[in-house]
C-alpha positions as CSV (number, residue, x, y, z in Angstrom):
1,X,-14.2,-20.1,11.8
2,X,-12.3,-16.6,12.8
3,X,-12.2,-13.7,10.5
4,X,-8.9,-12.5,10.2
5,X,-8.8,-9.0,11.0
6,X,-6.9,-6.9,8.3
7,X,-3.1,-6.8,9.9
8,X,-3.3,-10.9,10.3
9,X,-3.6,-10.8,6.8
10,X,-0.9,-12.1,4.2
11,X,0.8,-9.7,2.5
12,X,0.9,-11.6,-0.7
13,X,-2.6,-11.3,-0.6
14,X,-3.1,-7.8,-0.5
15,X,0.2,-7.4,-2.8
16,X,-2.3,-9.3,-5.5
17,X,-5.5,-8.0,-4.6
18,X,-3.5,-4.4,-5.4
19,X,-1.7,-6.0,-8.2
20,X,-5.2,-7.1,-9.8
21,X,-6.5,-3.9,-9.4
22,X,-4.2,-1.6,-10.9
23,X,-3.6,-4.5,-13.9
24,X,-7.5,-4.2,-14.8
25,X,-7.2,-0.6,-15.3
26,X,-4.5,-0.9,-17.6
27,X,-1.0,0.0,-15.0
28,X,1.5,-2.1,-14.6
29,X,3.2,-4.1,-12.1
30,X,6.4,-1.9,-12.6
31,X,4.3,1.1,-11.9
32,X,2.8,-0.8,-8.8
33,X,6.3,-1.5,-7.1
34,X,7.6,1.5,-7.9
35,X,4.9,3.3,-5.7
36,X,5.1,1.0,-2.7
37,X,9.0,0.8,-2.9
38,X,8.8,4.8,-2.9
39,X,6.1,4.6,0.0
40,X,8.0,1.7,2.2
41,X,11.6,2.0,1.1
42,X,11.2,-2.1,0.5
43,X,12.6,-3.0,-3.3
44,X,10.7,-4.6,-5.7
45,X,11.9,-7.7,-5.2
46,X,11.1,-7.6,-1.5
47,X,7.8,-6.6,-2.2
48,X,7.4,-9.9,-4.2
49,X,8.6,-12.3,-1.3
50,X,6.2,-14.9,-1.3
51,X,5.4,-15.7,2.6
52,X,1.9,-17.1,3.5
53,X,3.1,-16.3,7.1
54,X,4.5,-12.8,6.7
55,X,1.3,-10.9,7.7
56,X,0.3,-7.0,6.7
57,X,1.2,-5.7,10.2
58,X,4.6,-7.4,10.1
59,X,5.3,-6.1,6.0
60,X,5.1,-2.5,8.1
61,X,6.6,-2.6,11.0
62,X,9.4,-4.3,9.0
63,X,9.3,-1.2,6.1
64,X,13.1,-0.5,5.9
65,X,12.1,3.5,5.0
66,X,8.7,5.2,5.4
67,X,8.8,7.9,3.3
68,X,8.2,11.2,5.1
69,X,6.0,12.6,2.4
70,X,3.4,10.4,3.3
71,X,2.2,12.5,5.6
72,X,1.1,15.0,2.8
73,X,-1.8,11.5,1.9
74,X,-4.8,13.0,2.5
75,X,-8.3,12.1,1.3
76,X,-11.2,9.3,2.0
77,X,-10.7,6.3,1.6
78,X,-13.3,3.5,1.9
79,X,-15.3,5.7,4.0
80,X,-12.3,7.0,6.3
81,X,-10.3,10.1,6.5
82,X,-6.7,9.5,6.6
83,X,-5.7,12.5,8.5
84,X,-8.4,11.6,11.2
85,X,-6.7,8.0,11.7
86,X,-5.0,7.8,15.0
87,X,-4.1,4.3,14.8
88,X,-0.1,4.3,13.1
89,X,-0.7,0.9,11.6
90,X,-4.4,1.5,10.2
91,X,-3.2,4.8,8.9
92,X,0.0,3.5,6.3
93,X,-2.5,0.6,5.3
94,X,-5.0,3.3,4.3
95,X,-2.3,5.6,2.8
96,X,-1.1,2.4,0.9
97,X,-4.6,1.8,-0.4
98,X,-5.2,5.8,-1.1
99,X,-2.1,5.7,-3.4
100,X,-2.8,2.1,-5.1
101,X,-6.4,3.8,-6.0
102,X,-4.6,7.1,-7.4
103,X,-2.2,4.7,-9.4
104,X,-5.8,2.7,-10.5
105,X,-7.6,6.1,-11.6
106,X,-4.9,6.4,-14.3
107,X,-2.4,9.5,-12.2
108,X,0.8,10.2,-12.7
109,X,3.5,8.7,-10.8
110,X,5.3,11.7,-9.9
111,X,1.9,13.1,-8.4
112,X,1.5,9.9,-6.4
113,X,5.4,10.2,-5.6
114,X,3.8,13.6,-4.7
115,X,6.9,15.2,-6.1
């Protein structure tokens, strides 16, 4: 069998795998959506659609507004500097993850909002 590569994933399942995260450390889905509606510009109910066929490279190149001030992420993430990504698509998956970890570690929103 062929291991799906990350952007061939489902979005739903990285939408729970986040959701499960930043639920075990005690944040909530509100706080969740609000940080990837503020990231993608995609509301919280699009953020919910359930499609097993809407895959994590489609859920970005479909992202009605990235927000500008991502470009301020910085940091390691599983191993990877995000300002040393070249790849557009591999970079806002790893800025998504950076900011679902900050949200996990318990930081405020309007730091992650980087406001």
């Amino acid at each position: 069998m062929a291991r799906k590569t990350i952007d061939q994933m489902t979005w739903t399942s990285i939408y729970q795998a986040y959701l499960n995260k930043v639920q075990r450390k005690e944040r909530s889905q509100d706080e969740l959506d609000q940080i990837l509606s503020w990231l993608t510009g995609y509301s919280p109910e699009q953020l919910q659609f359930d499609s097993e066929t809407r895959t994590l490279a489609n859920f970005y190149q479909e992202s009605p507004a990235w927000n500008p001030a991502a470009d301020t992420v910085t940091g390691t993430i599983c191993g990877v500097k995000i300002q040393e990504l070249t790849d557009p698509l591999m970079k806002q998956i790893r800025i998504t993850d950076k900011l679902v970890d900050e949200l996990a570690k318990g930081r405020p929103l309007e730091k992650i909002r980087r406001s």
